[in-house]
C-alpha positions in Angstrom: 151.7 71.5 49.1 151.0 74.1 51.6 147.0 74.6 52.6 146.0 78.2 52.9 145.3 79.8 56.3 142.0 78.5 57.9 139.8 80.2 60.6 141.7 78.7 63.5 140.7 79.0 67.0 143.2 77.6 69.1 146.2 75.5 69.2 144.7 72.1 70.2 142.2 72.6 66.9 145.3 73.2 64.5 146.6 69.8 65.7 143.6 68.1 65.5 143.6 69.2 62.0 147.2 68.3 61.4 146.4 64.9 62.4 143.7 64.2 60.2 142.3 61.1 59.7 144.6 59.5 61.8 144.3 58.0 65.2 146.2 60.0 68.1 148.0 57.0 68.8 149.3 57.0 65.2 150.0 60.6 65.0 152.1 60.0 68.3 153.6 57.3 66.6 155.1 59.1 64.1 156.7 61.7 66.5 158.1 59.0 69.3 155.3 60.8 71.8 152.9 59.4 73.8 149.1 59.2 73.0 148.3 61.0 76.4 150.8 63.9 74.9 148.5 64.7 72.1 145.6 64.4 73.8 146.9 67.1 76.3 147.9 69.6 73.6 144.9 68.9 71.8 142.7 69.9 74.8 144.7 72.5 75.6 145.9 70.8 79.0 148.8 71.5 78.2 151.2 73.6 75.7 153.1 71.7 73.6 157.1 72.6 74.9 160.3 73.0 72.2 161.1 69.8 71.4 157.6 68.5 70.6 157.3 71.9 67.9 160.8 70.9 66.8 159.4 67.3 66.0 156.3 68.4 64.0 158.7 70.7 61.8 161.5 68.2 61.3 159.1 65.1 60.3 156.0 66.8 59.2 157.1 70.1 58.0 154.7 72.3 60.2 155.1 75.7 60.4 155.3 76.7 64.2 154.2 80.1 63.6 150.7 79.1 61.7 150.3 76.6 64.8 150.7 79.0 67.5 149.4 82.1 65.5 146.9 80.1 63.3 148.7 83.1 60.1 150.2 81.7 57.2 150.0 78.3 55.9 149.8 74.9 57.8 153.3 73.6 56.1 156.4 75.3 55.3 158.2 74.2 52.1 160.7 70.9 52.0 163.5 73.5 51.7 163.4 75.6 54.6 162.2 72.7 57.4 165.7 73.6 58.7 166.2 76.8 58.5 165.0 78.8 61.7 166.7 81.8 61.3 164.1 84.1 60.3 162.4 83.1 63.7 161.8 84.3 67.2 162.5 82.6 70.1 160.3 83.9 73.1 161.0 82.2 76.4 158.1 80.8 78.2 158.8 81.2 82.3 157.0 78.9 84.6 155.7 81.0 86.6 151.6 81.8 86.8 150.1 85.8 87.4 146.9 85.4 88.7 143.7 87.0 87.0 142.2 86.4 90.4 143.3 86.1 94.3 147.0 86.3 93.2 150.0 83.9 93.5 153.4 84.3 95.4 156.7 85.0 93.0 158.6 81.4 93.2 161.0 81.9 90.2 161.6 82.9 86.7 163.1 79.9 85.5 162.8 79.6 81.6 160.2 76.4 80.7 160.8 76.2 77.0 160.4 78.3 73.9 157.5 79.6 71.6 159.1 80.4 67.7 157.1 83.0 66.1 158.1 85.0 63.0 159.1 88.5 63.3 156.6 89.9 61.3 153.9 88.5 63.4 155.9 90.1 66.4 156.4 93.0 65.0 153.0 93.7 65.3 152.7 93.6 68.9 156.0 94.7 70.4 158.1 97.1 69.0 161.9 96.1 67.2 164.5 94.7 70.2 161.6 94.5 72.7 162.5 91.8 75.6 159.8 89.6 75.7 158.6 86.3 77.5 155.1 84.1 77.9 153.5 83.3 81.1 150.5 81.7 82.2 147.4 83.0 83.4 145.2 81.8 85.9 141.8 82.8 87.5 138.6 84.6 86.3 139.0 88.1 87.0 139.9 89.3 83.8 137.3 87.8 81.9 136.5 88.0 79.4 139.5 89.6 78.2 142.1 86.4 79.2 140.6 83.4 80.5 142.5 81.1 83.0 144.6 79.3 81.4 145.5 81.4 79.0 149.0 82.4 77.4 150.1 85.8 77.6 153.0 87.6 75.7 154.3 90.4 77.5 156.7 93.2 76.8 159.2 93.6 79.6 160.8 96.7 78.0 158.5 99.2 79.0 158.5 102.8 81.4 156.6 104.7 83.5 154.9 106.2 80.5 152.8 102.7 79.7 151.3 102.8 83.0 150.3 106.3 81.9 148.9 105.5 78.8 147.1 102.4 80.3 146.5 98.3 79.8 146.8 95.2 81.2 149.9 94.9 82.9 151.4 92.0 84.8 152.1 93.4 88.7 153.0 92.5 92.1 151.2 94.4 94.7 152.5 93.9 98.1 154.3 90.6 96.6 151.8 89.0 95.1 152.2 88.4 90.8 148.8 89.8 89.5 147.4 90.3 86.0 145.4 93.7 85.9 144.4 96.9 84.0 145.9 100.0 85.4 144.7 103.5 85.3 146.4 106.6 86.6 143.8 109.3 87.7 144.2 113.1 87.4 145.4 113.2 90.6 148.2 110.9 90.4 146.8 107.9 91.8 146.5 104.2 90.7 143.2 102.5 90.2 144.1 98.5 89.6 141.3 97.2 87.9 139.4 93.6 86.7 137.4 93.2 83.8 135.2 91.0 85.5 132.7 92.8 87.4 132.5 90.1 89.9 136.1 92.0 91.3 135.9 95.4 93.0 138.9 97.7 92.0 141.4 98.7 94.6 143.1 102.7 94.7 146.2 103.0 95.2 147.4 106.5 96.4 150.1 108.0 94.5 152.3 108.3 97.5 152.4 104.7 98.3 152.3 103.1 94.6 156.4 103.1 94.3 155.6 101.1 97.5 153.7 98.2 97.0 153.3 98.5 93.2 156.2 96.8 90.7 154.9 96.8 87.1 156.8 93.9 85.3 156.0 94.0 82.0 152.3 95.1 79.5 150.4 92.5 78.3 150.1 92.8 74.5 148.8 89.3 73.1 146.2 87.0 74.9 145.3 83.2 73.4 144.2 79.7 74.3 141.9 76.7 73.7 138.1 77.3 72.5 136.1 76.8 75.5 132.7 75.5 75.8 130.1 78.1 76.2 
C-alpha cells in the first residue's frame, strides 16, 4: 500500500526512510549495491545515477518522482512498476557552474538521467522546454542554492528572460557562473550574488554580447538538509 506524501527534506532522508529498519548493508543487499553507495546517496555525497533509481522501482516499487520531488506517494502500484511512459527524462551534464570564483567549460557530456512526472515539470518549465540538471558549487548564492546543490535549468529561453530577470547560468569571459541578472534602464547588465559577502560586477551594454553568454534560467533549486 502506498504511504501518503510526508514532509520531505531531501533525497538522502527519503532513502533513509525507504530503508527503514533495515541495516544499509541489507538495504544494499537487496539492490546488488554496495553499502558505501547508500551511504553516499543518503548523505547527499552523491546523487543516486539511472540505474540505481531503475533498481529501487523494479525491486521495491519506488516512485522516482516522490524521491527526487518528495510529491506523491513513496510507492507506485504493482501494476505500473514498468510503465515509464508518463515520465520525463531530464539529462544530468557533468559539468559544475560555480556560485562562487567560477569554473572553466570542459564538456557537456550527459552523466545520467533524473525521471520526473510531467505534471511536476509542468510547473516550472513551460510544454516542449529543453531542459538539463547541473551541479552547483560555491557560496555566493546563498542562501538561495547552496554548493552542492542540483539545479534544473531551461535552456529554451530569449533575450526577453534576461529582461524579466533571475538566476541564470552564464559564462562571462569563459568562465560557467551561476548568477542573478538585472538589466538597468540604461541597457546595462548588473550580474549579481545573493550572498552579500560578493560585490556585483556592471557590465556595459555595449560589451555584454561580448563577454556575456546566457545558457539557460535556473528554475528549480534542491539538495541534502544541512546542519545549521
Amino acid at each position: 500500500m502506498a504511504r501518503p506524501t510526508k514532509s520531505a527534506p531531501g533525497l538522502g532522508t527519503r532513502l533513509v526512510e525507504l530503508r527503514g529498519d533495515a541495516t544499509r548493508e541489507e538495504f544494499a543487499s537487496a539492490l546488488d549495491v554496495h553499502a558505501n553507495t547508500i551511504g553516499n546517496y543518503e548523505r547527499g555525497d552523491r546523487q543516486p545515477d539511472t540505474e540505481f533509481l531503475g533498481l529501487l522501482r523494479e525491486r521495491i516499487g519506488v516512485d522516482i518522482n516522490w524521491l527526487i520531488t518528495g510529491e506523491g506517494n513513496s510507492h507506485v502500484k504493482p501494476d505500473s512498476r514498468r510503465d515509464t511512459s508518463n515520465q520525463v527524462a531530464i539529462p544530468r551534464y557533468a559539468i559544475h557552474a560555480s556560485a562562487g570564483g567560477g569554473a572553466v567549460v570542459l564538456s557537456e557530456e550527459v552523466e545520467d538521467y533524473f525521471t520526473v512526472s510531467p505534471d511536476w515539470l509542468g510547473r516550472y518549465l513551460p510544454r516542449g522546454a529543453r531542459a538539463g540538471i547541473i551541479e552547483a558549487r560555491g557560496d555566493s548564492m546563498e542562501p538561495t542554492i547552496a554548493d552542492g546543490d542540483i539545479l534544473i535549468l531551461n535552456f529554451s529561453i530569449d533575450s526577453s528572460a534576461v529582461n524579466d530577470g533571475g538566476v541564470f547560468v552564464i559564462s562571462v569571459d569563459g568562465v560557467l557562473l551561476v548568477k542573478r541578472l538585472q538589466v538597468t534602464v540604461d541597457g546595462h547588465i548588473l550580474i549579481r550574488s545573493d550572498n552579500d559577502l560578493y560585490e556585483q560586477e556592471k557590465v556595459t551594454r555595449e560589451f555584454a554580447d561580448e563577454r556575456i553568454t546566457v545558457h539557460a534560467k535556473v528554475v528549480w533549486s534542491g539538495g541534502p538538509i544541512r546542519r545549521r
